[in-house]
mmCIF file of the N, C-alpha and C atoms, coordinates in Angstrom:
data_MODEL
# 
_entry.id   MODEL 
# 
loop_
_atom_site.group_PDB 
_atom_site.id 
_atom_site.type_symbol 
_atom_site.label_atom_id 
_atom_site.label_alt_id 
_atom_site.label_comp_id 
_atom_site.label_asym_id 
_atom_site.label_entity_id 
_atom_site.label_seq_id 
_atom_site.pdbx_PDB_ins_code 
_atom_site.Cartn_x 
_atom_site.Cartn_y 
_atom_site.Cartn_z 
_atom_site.occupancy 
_atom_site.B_iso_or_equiv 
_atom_site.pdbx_formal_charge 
_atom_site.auth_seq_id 
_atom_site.auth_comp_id 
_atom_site.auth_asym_id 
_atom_site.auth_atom_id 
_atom_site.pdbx_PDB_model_num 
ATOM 1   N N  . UNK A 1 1  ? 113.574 98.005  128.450 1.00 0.00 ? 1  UNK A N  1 
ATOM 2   C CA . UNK A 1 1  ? 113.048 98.956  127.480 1.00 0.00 ? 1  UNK A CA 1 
ATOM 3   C C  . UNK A 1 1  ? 113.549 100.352 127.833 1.00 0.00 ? 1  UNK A C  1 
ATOM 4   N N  . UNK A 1 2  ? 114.033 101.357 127.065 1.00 0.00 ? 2  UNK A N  1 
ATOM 5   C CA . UNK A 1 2  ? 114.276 102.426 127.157 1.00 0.00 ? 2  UNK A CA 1 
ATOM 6   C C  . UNK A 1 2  ? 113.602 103.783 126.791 1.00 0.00 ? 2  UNK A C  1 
ATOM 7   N N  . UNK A 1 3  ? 114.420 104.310 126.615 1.00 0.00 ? 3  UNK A N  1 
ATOM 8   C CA . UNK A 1 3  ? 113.015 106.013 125.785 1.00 0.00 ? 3  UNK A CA 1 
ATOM 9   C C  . UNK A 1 3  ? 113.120 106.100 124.924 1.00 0.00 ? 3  UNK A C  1 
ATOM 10  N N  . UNK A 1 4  ? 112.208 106.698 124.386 1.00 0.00 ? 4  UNK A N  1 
ATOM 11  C CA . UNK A 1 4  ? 111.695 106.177 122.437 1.00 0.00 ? 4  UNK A CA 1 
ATOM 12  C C  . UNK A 1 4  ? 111.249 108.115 122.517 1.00 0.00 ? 4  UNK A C  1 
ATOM 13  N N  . UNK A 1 5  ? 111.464 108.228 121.132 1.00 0.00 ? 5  UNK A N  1 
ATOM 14  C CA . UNK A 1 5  ? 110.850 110.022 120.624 1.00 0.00 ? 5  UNK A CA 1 
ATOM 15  C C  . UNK A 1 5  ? 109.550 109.542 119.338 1.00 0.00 ? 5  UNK A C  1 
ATOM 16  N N  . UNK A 1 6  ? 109.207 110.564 119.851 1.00 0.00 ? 6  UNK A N  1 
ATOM 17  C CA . UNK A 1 6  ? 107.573 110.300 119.238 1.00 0.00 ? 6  UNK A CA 1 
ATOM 18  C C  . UNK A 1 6  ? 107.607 112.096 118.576 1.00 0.00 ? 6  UNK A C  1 
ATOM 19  N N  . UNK A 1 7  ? 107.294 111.787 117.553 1.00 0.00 ? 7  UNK A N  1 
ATOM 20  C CA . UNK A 1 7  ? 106.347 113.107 116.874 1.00 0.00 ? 7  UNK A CA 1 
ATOM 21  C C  . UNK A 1 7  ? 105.169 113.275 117.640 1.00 0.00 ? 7  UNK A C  1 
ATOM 22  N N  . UNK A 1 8  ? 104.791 114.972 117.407 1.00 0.00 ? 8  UNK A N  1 
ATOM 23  C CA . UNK A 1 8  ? 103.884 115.216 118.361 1.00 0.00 ? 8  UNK A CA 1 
ATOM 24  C C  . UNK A 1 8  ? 102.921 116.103 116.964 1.00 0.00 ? 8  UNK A C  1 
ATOM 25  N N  . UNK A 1 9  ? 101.553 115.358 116.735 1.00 0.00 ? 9  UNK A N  1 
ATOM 26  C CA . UNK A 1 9  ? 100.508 116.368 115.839 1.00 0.00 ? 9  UNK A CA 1 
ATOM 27  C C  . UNK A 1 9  ? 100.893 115.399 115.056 1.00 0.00 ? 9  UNK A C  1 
ATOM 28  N N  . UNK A 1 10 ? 100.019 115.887 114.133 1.00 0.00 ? 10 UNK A N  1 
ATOM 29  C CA . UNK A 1 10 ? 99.756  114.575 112.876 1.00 0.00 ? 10 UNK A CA 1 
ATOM 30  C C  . UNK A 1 10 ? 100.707 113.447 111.949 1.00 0.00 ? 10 UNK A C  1 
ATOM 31  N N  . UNK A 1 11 ? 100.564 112.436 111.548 1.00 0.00 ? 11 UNK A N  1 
ATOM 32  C CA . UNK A 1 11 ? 101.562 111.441 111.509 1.00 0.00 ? 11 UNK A CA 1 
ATOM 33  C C  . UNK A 1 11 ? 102.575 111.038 112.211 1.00 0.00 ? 11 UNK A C  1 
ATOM 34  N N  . UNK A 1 12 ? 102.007 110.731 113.226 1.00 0.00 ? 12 UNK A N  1 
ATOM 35  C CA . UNK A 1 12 ? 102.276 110.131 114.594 1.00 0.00 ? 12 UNK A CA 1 
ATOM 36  C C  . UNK A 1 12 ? 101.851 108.085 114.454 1.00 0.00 ? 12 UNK A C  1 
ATOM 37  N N  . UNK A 1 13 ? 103.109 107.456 113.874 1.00 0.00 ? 13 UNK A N  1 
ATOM 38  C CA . UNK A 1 13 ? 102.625 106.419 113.397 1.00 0.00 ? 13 UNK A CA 1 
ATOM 39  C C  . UNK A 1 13 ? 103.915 105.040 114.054 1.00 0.00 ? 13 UNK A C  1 
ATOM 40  N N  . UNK A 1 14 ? 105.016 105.865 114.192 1.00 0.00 ? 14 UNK A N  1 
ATOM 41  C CA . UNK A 1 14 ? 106.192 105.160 114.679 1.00 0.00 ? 14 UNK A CA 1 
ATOM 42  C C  . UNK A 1 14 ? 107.101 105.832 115.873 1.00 0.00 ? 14 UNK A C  1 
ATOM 43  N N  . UNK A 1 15 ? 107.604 105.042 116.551 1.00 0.00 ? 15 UNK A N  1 
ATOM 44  C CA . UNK A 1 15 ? 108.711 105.517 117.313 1.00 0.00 ? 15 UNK A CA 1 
ATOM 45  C C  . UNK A 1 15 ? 110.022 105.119 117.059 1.00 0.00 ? 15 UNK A C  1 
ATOM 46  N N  . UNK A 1 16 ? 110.549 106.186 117.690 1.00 0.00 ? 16 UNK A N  1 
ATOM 47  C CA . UNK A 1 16 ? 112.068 106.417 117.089 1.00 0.00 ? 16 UNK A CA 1 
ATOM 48  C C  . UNK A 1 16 ? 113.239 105.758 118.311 1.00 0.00 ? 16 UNK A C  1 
ATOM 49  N N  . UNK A 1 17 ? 114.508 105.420 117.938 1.00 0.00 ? 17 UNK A N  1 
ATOM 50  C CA . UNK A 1 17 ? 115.400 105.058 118.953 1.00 0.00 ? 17 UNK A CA 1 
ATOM 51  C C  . UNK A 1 17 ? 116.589 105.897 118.699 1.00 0.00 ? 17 UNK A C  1 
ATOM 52  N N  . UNK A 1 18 ? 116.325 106.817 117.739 1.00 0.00 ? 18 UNK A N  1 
ATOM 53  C CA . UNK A 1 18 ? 117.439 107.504 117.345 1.00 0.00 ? 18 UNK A CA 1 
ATOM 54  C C  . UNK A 1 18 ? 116.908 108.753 117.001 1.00 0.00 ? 18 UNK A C  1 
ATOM 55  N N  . UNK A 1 19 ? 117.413 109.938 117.790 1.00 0.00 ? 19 UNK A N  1 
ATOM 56  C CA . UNK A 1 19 ? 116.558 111.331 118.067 1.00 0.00 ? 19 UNK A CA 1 
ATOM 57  C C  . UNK A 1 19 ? 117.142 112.222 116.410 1.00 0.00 ? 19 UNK A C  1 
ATOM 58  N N  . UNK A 1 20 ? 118.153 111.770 115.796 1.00 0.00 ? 20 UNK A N  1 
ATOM 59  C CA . UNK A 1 20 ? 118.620 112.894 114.641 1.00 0.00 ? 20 UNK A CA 1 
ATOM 60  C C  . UNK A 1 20 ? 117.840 111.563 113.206 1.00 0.00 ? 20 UNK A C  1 
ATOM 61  N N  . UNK A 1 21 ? 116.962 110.800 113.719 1.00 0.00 ? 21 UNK A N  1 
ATOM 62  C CA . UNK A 1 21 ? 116.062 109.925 112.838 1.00 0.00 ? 21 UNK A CA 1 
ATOM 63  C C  . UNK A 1 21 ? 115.219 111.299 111.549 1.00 0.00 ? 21 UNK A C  1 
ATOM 64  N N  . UNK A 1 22 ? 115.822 110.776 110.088 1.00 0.00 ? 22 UNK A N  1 
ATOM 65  C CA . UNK A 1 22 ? 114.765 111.904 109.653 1.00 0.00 ? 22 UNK A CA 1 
ATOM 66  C C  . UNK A 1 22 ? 113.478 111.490 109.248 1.00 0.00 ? 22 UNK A C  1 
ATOM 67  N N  . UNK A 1 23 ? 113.472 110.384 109.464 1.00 0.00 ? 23 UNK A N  1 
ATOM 68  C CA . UNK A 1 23 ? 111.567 110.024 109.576 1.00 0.00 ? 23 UNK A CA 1 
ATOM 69  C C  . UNK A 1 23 ? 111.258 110.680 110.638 1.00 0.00 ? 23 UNK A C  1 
ATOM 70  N N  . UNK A 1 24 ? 111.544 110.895 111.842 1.00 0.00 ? 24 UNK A N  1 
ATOM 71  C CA . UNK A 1 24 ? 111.244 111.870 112.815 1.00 0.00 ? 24 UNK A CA 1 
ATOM 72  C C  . UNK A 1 24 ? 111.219 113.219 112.708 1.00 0.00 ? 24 UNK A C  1 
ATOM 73  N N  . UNK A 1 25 ? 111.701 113.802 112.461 1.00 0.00 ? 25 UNK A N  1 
ATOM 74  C CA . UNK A 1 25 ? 111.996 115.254 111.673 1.00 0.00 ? 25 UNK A CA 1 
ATOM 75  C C  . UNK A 1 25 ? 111.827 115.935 110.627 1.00 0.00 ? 25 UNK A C  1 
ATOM 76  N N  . UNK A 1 26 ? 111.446 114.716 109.809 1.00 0.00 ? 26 UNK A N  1 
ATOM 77  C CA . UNK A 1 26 ? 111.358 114.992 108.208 1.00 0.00 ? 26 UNK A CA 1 
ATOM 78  C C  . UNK A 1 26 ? 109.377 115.842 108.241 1.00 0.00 ? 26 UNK A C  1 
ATOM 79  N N  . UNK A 1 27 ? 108.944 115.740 107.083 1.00 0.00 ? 27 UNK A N  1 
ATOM 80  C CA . UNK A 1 27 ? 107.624 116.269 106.834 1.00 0.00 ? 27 UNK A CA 1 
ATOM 81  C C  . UNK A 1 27 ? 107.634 117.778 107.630 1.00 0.00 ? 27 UNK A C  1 
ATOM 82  N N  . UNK A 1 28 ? 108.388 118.607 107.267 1.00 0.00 ? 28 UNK A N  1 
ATOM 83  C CA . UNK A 1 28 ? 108.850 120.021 108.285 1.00 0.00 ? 28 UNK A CA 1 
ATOM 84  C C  . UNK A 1 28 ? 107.108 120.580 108.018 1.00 0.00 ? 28 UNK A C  1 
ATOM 85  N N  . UNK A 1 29 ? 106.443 120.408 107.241 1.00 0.00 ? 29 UNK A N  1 
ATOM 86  C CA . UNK A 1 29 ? 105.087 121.107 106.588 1.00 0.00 ? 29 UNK A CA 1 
ATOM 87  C C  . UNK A 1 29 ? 104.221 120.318 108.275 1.00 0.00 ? 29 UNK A C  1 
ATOM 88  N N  . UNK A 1 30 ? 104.426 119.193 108.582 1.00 0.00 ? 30 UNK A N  1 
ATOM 89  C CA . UNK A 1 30 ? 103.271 118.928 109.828 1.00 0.00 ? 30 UNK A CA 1 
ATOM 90  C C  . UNK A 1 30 ? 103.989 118.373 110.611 1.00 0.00 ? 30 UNK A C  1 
ATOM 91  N N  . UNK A 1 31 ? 105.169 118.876 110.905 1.00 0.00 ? 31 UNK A N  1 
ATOM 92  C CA . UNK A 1 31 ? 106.114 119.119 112.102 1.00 0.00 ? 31 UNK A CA 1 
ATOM 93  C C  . UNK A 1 31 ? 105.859 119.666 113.269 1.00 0.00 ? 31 UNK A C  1 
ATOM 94  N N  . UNK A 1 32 ? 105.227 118.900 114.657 1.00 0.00 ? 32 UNK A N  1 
ATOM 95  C CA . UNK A 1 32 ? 105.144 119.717 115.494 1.00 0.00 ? 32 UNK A CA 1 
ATOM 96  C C  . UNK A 1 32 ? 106.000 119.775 116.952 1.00 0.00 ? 32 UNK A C  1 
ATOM 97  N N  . UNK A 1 33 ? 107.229 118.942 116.376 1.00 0.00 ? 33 UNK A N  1 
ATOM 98  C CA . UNK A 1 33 ? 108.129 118.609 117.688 1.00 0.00 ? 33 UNK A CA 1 
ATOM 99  C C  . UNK A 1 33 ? 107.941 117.629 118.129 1.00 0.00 ? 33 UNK A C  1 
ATOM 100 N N  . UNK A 1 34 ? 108.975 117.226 119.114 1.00 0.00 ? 34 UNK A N  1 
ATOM 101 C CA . UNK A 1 34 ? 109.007 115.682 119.402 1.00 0.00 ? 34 UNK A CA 1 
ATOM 102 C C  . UNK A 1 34 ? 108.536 115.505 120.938 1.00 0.00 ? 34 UNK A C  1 
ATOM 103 N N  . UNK A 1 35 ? 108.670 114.408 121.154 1.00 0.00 ? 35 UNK A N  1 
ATOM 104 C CA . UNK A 1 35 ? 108.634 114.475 122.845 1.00 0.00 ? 35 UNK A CA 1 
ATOM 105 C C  . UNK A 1 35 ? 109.231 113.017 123.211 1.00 0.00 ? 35 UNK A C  1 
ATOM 106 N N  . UNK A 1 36 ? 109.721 112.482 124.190 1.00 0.00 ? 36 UNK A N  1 
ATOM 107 C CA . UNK A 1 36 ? 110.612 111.345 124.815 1.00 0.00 ? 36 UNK A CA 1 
ATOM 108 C C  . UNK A 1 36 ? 109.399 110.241 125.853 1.00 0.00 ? 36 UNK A C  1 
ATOM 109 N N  . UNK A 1 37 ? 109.172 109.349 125.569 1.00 0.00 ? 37 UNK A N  1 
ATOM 110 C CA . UNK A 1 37 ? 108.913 108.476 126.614 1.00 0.00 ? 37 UNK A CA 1 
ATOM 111 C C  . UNK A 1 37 ? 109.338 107.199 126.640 1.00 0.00 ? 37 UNK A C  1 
ATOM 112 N N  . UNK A 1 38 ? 108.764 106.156 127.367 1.00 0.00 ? 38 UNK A N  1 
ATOM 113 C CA . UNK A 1 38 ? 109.267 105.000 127.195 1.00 0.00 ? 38 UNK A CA 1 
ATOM 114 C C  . UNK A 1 38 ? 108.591 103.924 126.502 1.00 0.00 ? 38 UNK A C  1 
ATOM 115 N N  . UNK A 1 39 ? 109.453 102.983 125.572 1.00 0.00 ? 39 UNK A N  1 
ATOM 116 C CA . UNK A 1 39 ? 108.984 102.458 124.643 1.00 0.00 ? 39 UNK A CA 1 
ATOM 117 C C  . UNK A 1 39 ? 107.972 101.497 124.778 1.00 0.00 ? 39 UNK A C  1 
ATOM 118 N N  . UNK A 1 40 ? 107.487 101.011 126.586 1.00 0.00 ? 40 UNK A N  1 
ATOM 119 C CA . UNK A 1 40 ? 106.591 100.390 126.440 1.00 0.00 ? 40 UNK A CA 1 
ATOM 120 C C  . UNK A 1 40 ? 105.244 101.258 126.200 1.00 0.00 ? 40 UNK A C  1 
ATOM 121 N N  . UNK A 1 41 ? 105.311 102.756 126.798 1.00 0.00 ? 41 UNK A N  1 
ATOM 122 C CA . UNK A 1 41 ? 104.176 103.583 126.788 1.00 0.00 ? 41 UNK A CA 1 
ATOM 123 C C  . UNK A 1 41 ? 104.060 103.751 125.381 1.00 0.00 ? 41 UNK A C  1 
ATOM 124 N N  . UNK A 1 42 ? 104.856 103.992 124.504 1.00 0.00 ? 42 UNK A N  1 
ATOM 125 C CA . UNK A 1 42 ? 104.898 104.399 122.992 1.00 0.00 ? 42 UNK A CA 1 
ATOM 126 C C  . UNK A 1 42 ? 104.204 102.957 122.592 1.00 0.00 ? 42 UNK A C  1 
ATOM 127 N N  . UNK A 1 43 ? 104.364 101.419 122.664 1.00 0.00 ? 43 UNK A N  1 
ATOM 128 C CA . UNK A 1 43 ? 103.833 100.646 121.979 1.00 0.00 ? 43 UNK A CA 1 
ATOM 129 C C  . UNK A 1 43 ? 102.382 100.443 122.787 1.00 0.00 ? 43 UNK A C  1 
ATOM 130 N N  . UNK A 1 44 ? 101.667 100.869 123.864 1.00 0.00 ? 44 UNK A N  1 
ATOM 131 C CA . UNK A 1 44 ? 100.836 100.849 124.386 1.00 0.00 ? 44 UNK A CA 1 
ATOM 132 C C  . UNK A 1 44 ? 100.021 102.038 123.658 1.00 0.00 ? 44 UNK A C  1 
ATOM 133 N N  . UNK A 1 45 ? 100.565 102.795 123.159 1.00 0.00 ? 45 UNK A N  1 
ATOM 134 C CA . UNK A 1 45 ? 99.664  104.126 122.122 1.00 0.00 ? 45 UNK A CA 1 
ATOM 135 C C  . UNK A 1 45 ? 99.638  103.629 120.698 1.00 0.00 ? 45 UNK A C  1 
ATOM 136 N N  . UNK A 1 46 ? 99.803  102.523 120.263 1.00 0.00 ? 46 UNK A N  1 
ATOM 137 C CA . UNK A 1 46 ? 100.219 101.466 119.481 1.00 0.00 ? 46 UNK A CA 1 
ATOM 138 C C  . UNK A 1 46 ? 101.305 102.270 117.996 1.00 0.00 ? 46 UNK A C  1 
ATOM 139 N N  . UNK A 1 47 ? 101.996 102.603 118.639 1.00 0.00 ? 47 UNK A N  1 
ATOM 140 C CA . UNK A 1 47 ? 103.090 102.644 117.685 1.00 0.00 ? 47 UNK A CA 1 
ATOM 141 C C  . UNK A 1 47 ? 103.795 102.004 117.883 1.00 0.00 ? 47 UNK A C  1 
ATOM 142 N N  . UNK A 1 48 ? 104.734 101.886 116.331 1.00 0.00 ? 48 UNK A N  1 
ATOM 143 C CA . UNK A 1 48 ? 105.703 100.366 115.822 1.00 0.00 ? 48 UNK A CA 1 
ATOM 144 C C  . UNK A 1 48 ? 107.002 101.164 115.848 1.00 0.00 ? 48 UNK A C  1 
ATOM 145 N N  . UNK A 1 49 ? 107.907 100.078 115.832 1.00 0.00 ? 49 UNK A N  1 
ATOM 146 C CA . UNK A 1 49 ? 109.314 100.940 115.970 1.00 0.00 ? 49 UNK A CA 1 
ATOM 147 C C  . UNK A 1 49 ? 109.640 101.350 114.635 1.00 0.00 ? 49 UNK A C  1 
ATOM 148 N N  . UNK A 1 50 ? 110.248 101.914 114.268 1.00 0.00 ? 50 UNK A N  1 
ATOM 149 C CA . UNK A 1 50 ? 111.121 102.878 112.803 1.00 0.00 ? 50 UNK A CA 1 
ATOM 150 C C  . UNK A 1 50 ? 112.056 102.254 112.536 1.00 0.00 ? 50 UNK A C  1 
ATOM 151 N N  . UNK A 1 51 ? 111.964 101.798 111.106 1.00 0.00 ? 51 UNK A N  1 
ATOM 152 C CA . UNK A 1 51 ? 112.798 100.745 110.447 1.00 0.00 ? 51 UNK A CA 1 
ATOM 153 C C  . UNK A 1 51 ? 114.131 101.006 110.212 1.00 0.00 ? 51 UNK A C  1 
ATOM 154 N N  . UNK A 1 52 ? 113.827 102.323 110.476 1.00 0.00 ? 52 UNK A N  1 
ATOM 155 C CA . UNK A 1 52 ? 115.225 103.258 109.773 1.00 0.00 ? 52 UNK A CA 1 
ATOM 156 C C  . UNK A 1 52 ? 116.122 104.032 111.045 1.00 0.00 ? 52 UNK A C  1 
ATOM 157 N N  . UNK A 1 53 ? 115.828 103.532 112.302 1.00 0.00 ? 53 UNK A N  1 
ATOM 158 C CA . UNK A 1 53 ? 116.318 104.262 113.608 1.00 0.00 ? 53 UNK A CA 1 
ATOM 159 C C  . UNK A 1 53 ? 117.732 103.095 113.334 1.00 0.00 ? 53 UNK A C  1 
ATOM 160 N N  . UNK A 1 54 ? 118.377 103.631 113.805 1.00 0.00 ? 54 UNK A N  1 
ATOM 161 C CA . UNK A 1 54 ? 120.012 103.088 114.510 1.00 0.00 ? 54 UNK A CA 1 
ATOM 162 C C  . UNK A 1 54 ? 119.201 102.393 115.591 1.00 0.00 ? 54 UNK A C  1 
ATOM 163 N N  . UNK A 1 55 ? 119.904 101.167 115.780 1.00 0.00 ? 55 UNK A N  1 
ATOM 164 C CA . UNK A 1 55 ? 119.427 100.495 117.413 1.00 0.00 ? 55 UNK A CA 1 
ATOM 165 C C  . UNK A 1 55 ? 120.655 100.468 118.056 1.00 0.00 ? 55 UNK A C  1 
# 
């Protein structure tokens, strides 16, 4: 498993495998930056992976 980017502040629902992801970036209105961990900690906060990341 590797490092996954997570939105940080509200709609915080998926993790990303691809950091220029614009489901990650997108919603600039409740945008509060990202942050990096690893994807087992990200599915242990129970987020799902992003359908739309590059693997």
């Amino acid at each position: 498993m590797g490092i996954v980017h997570v939105r940080t502040g509200d709609y915080r629902t998926k993790y990303h495998t691809d950091v220029d992801c614009p489901s990650l970036n997108g919603k600039q209105g409740t945008y509060m930056g990202q942050e990096s961990m690893s994807e087992e900690k990200a599915k242990e906060q129970g987020l799902a992976a992003c359908r739309h990341c590059k693997r």
